[in-house]
Legacy VTK file of the C-alpha trace (Angstrom):
# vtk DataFile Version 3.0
C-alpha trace
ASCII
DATASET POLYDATA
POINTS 385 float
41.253 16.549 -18.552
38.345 16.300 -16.245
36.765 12.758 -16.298
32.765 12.601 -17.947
30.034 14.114 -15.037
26.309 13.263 -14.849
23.897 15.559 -13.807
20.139 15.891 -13.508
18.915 19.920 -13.363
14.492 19.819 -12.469
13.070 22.492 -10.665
14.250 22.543 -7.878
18.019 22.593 -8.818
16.955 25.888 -11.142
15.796 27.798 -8.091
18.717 26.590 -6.072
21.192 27.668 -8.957
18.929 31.133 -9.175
19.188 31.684 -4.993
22.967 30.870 -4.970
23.140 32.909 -8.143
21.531 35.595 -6.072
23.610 35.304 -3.029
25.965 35.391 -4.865
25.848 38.943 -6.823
25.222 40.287 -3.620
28.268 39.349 -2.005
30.307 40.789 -4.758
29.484 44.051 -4.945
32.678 44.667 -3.452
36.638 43.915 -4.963
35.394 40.359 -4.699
34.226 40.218 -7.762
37.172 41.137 -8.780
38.449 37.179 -7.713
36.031 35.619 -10.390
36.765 36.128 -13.661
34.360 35.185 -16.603
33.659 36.171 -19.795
30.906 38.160 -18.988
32.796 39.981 -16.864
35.373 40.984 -19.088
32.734 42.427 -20.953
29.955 43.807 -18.495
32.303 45.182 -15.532
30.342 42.797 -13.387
30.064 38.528 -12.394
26.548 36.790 -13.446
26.007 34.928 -10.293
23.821 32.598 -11.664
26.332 31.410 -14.283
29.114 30.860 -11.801
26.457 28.971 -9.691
25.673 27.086 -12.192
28.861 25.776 -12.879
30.451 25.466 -8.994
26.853 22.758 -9.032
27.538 21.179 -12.120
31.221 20.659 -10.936
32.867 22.032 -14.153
33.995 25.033 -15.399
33.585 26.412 -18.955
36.728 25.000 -20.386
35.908 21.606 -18.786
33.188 21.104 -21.168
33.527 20.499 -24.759
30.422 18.400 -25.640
27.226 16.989 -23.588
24.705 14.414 -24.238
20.926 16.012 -22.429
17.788 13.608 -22.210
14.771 14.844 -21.289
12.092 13.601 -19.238
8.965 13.397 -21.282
6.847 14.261 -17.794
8.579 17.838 -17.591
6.758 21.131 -17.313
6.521 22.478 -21.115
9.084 25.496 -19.756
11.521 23.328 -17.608
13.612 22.062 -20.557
13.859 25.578 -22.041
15.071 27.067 -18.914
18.006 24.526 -18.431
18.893 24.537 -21.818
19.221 27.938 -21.394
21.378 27.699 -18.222
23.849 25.133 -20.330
24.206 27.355 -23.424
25.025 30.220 -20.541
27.283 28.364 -18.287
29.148 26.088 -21.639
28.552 28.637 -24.746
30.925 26.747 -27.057
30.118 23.037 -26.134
28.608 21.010 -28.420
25.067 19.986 -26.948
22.653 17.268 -28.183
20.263 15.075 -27.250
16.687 14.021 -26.766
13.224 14.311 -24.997
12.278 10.183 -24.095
9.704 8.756 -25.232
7.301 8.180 -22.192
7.106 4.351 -20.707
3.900 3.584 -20.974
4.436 0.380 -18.089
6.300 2.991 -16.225
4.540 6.145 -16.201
7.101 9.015 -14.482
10.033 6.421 -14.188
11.522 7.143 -17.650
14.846 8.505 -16.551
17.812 7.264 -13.862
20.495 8.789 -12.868
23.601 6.664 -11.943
26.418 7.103 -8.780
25.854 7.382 -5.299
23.432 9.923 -5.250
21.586 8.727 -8.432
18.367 7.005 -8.532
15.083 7.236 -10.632
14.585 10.811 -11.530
11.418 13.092 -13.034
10.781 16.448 -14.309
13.775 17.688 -15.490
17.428 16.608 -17.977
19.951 14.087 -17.153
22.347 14.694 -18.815
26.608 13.940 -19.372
29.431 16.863 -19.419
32.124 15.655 -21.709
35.739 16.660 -22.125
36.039 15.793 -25.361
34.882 17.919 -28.894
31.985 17.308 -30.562
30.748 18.096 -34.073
26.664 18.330 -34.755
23.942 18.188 -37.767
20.516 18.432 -36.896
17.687 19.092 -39.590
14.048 18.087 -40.523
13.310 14.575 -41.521
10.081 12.663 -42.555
8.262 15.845 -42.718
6.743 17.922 -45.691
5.102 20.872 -45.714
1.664 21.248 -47.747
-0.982 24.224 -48.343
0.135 28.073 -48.298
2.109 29.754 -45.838
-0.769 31.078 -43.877
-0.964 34.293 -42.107
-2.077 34.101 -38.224
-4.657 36.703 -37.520
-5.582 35.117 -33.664
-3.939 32.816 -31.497
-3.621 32.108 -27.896
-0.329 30.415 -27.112
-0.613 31.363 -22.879
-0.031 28.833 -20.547
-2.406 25.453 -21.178
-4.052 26.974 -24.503
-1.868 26.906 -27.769
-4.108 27.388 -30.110
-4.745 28.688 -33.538
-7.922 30.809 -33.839
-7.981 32.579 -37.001
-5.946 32.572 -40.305
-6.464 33.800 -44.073
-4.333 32.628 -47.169
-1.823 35.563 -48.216
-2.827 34.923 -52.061
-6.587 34.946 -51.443
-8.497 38.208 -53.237
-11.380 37.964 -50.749
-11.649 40.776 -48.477
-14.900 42.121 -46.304
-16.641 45.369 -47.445
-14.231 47.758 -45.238
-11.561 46.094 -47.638
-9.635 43.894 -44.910
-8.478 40.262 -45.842
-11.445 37.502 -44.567
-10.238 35.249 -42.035
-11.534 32.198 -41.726
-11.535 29.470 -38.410
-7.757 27.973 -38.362
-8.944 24.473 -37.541
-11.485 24.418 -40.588
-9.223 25.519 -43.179
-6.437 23.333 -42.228
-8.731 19.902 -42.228
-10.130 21.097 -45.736
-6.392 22.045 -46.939
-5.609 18.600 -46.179
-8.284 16.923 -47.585
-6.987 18.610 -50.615
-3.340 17.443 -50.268
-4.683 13.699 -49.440
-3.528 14.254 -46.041
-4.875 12.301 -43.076
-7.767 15.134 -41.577
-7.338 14.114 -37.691
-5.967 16.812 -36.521
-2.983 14.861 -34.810
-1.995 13.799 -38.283
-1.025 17.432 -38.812
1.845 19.260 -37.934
2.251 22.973 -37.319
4.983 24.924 -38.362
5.476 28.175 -36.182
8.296 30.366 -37.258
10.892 30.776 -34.661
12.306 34.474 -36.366
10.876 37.549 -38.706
11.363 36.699 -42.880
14.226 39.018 -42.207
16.143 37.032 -39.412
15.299 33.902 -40.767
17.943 34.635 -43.480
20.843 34.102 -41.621
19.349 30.725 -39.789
19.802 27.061 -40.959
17.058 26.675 -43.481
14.306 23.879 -42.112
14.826 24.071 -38.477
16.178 27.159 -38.181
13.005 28.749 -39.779
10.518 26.417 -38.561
9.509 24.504 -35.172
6.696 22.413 -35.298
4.510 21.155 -33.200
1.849 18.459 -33.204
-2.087 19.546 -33.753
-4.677 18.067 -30.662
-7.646 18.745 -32.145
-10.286 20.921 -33.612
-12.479 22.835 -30.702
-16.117 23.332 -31.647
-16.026 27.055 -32.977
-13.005 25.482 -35.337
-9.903 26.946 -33.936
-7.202 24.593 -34.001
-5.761 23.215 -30.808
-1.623 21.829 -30.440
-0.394 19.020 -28.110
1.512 20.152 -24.840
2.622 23.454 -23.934
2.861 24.817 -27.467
5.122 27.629 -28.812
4.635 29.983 -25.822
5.859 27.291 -23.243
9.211 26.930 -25.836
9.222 30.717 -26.272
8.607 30.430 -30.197
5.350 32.327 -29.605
4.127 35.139 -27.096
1.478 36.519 -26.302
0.855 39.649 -28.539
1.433 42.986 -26.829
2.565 41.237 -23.131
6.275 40.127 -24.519
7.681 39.357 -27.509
6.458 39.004 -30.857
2.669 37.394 -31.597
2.428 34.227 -34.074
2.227 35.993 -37.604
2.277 33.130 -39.941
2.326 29.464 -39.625
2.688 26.109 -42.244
0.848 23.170 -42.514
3.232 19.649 -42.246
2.234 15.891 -42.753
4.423 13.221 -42.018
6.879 11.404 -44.513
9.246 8.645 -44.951
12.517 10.090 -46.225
15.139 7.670 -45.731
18.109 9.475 -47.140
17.657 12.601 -44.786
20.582 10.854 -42.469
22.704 10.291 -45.717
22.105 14.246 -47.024
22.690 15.443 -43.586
26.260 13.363 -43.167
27.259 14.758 -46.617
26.252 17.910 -46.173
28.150 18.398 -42.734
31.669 16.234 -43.922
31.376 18.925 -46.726
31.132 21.783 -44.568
33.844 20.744 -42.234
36.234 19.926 -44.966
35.763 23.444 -46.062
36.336 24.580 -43.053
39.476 22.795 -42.642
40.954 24.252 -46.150
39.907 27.719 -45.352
42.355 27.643 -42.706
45.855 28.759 -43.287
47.605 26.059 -41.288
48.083 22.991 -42.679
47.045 19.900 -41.065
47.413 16.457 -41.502
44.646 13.893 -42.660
41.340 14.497 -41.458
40.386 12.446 -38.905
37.130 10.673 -38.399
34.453 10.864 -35.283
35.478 7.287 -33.014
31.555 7.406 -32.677
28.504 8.849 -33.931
24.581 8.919 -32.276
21.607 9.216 -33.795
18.876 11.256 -32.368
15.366 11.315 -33.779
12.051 12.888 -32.165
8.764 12.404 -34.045
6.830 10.221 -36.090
8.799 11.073 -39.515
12.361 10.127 -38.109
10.985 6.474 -36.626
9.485 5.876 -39.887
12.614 7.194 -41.698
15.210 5.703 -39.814
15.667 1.653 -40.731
19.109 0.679 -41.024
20.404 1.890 -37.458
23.595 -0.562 -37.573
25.514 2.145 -39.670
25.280 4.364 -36.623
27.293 3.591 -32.739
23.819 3.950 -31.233
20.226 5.365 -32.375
18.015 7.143 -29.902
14.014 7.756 -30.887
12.062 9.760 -28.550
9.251 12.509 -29.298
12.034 15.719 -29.794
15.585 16.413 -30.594
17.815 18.721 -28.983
20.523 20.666 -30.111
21.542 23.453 -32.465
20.384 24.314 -36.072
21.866 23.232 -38.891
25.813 22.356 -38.558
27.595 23.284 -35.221
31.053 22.610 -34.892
33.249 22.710 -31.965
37.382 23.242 -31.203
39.002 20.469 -33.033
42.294 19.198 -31.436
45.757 20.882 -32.636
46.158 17.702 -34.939
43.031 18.959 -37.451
42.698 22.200 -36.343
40.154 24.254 -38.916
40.466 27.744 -37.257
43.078 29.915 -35.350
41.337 30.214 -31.882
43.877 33.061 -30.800
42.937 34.802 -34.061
39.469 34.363 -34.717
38.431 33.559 -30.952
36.048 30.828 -30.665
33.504 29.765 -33.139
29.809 31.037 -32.428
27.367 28.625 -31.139
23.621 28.788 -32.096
20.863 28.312 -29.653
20.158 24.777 -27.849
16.617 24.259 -28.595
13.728 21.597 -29.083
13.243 20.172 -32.311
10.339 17.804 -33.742
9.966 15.640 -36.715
13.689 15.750 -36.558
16.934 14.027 -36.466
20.436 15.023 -34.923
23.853 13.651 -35.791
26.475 13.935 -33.084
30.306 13.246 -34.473
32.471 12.526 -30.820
36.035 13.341 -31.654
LINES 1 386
385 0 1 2 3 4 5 6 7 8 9 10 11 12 13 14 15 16 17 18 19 20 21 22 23 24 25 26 27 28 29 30 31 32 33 34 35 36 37 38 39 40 41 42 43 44 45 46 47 48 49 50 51 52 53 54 55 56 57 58 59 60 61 62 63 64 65 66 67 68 69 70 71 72 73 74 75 76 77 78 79 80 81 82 83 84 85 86 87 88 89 90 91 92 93 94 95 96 97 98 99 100 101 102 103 104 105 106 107 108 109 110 111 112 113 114 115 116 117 118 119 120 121 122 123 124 125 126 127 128 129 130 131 132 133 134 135 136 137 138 139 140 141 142 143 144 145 146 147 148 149 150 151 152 153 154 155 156 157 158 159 160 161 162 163 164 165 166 167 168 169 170 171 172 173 174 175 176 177 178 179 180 181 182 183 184 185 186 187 188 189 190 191 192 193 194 195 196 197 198 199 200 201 202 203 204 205 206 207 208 209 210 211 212 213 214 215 216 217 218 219 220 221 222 223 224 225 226 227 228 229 230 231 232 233 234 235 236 237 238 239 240 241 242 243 244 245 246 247 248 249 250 251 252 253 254 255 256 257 258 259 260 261 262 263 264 265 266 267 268 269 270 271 272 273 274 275 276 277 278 279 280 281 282 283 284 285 286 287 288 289 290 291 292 293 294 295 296 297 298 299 300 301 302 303 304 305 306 307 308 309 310 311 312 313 314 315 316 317 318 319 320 321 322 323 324 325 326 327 328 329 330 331 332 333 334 335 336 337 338 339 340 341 342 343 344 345 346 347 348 349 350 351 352 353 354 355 356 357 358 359 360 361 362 363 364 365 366 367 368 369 370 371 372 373 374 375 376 377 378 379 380 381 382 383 384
């Protein structure tokens, strides 16, 4: 097996990958293309340069990878992270990805990440990050978080580049309605501060946390509950006519929201959150995955040995809640606390070794992998086999 690789993937890299990626389709138009074979084009007829790009930089190929540790450089653009998070999940589909957006260094503004070797050095504005050969389990979920008032429905809201905000909602179980018989909406900023004065929760506005719905009601079915329905993000402050304003980039820079009628779907609900302390969340989320895995294991019809335990596992929190919640962090090979989490919904599980298989790969092919997105008020478990 390939040894570990660091990388670091800013802008620039992403247009370099996207021009070679370019290049690239157009010289194999021809039988070429025939000479690189991929997954996607087993199934399109045809080579996504950009993927094969991608990988010939990053110096491994898909079944190189297994598992990867990203960190992300709190002075990115709001859309860089997305986009090479995207570009991993494309190039290493069934790896095992997680990791974390750094908290910034306040003595060291735009010096928060450094990238080892010979070409390394102090990077910004993009993920360092670590390609491992080995497999990697993952259980990320909501911690120190609670949600209060009703699940409101979003009449306005401007999530374009450098606004996310909320302009207008109304409660779903309100009765009021104006004389052509439409629900009232009222100023999003103003009903949230009075909706937590009534839940005793802090009224600054970066006390409260917004929960945007990453799918439909429908969708959201089939997603890990908590951070598969929800991704929140942290309130700035009320503007003058009462809207209410989020810190950073907001959905549309994560692609949770869009602007109505350009791409996408609008924002058509949204839930108030208020910080916690829950100090079992790590304890619930270890149970809850050793469960799953173990019944994933006797599912299978091979029989295996013993199950074998993770030789280490991280801790990754991003928010308020998790740094409050987290206190004993000696249980754990390492803790990281920045301002997000990366990773997967819910439970992700990679290839186990032959040893404790729980699936036959030549059977059932390989096992789905969800989305690698940003998380906050979250934590992330990642079990290295």
């Amino acid at each position: 097996a390939n040894p570990p690789t660091a990388f670091f993937l800013g802008e620039t890299e992403l247009e370099e990958a996207g021009a070679a990626g370019y290049r690239l389709q157009e010289e194999l138009h021809d039988n070429l293309a025939k000479n690189i074979y991929t997954e996607y084009f087993q199934k399109h007829g045809k080579t996504n340069g950009t993927i094969v790009a991608g990988r010939a930089m990053l110096g491994r190929g898909t079944n190189d990878v297994h598992s990867a540790l990203l960190f992300v450089d709190p002075a990115t653009r709001n859309a860089v992270p997305c986009r090479v998070l995207g570009l991993l999940d494309a190039c290493y589909p069934n790896a095992v990805k997680v990791g974390a957006i750094a908290a910034a260094a306040s003595d060291a503004p735009g010096r928060s990440m450094v990238l080892g070797g010979r070409w390394g050095g102090l990077r910004n504005g993009g993920v360092v990050g670590l390609l491992l050969p080995g497999y990697a389990d993952s259980s990320l979920g909501l911690c120190g978080c609670e949600p209060f008032g009703p699940l409101w429905e979003v009449f306005e809201s401007d999530v374009s580049a450098g606004a996310s905000m909320i302009r207008k909602i109304a409660d779903p179980g309100s009765r009021d309605v104006d004389p052509d018989g439409r629900r009232v909406s009222v100023p999003a900023g103003e009903a949230l501060v009075a909706e937590a004065r009534t839940a005793n929760v802090s009224e600054d506005a970066k006390d409260i946390w917004l929960g945007i719905p990453r799918l439909s009601m429908r969708l959201a079915k089939g997603q890990a509950s908590g951070l598969g329905e929800w991704a929140l993000f942290r309130g700035s402050r009320v503007t003058p006519e009462g809207s209410f304003m989020l810190e950073g980039g907001g959905p549309g820079a994560e692609g949770v929201g869009t602007v109505a009628g350009k791409m996408g779907r609008p924002i058509t609900r949204m839930q108030g959150f208020r910080s916690t302390v829950d100090q079992g969340a790590l304890g619930r989320m270890q149970m809850a995955y050793q469960m799953e895995r173990l019944t994933n294991r006797h599912s299978s019809e091979a029989s295996a040995p013993e199950v074998r335990r993770p030789w280490l596992t991280l801790v990754f929190g991003g928010g308020e809640g998790p740094r409050q919640s987290i206190t004993e962090e000696r249980l754990y090979g390492g803790v990281f606390l920045g301002s997000g989490v990366l990773g997967a919904p819910g439970i992700a599980m990679a290839e186990i070794p032959d040893e404790d298989s729980v699936r036959d790969w030549s059977r059932d092919g390989p096992p789905p992998q969800r989305e690698t997105q940003v998380h906050r008020q979250a934590v992330g478990l990642l079990m290295l086999y």
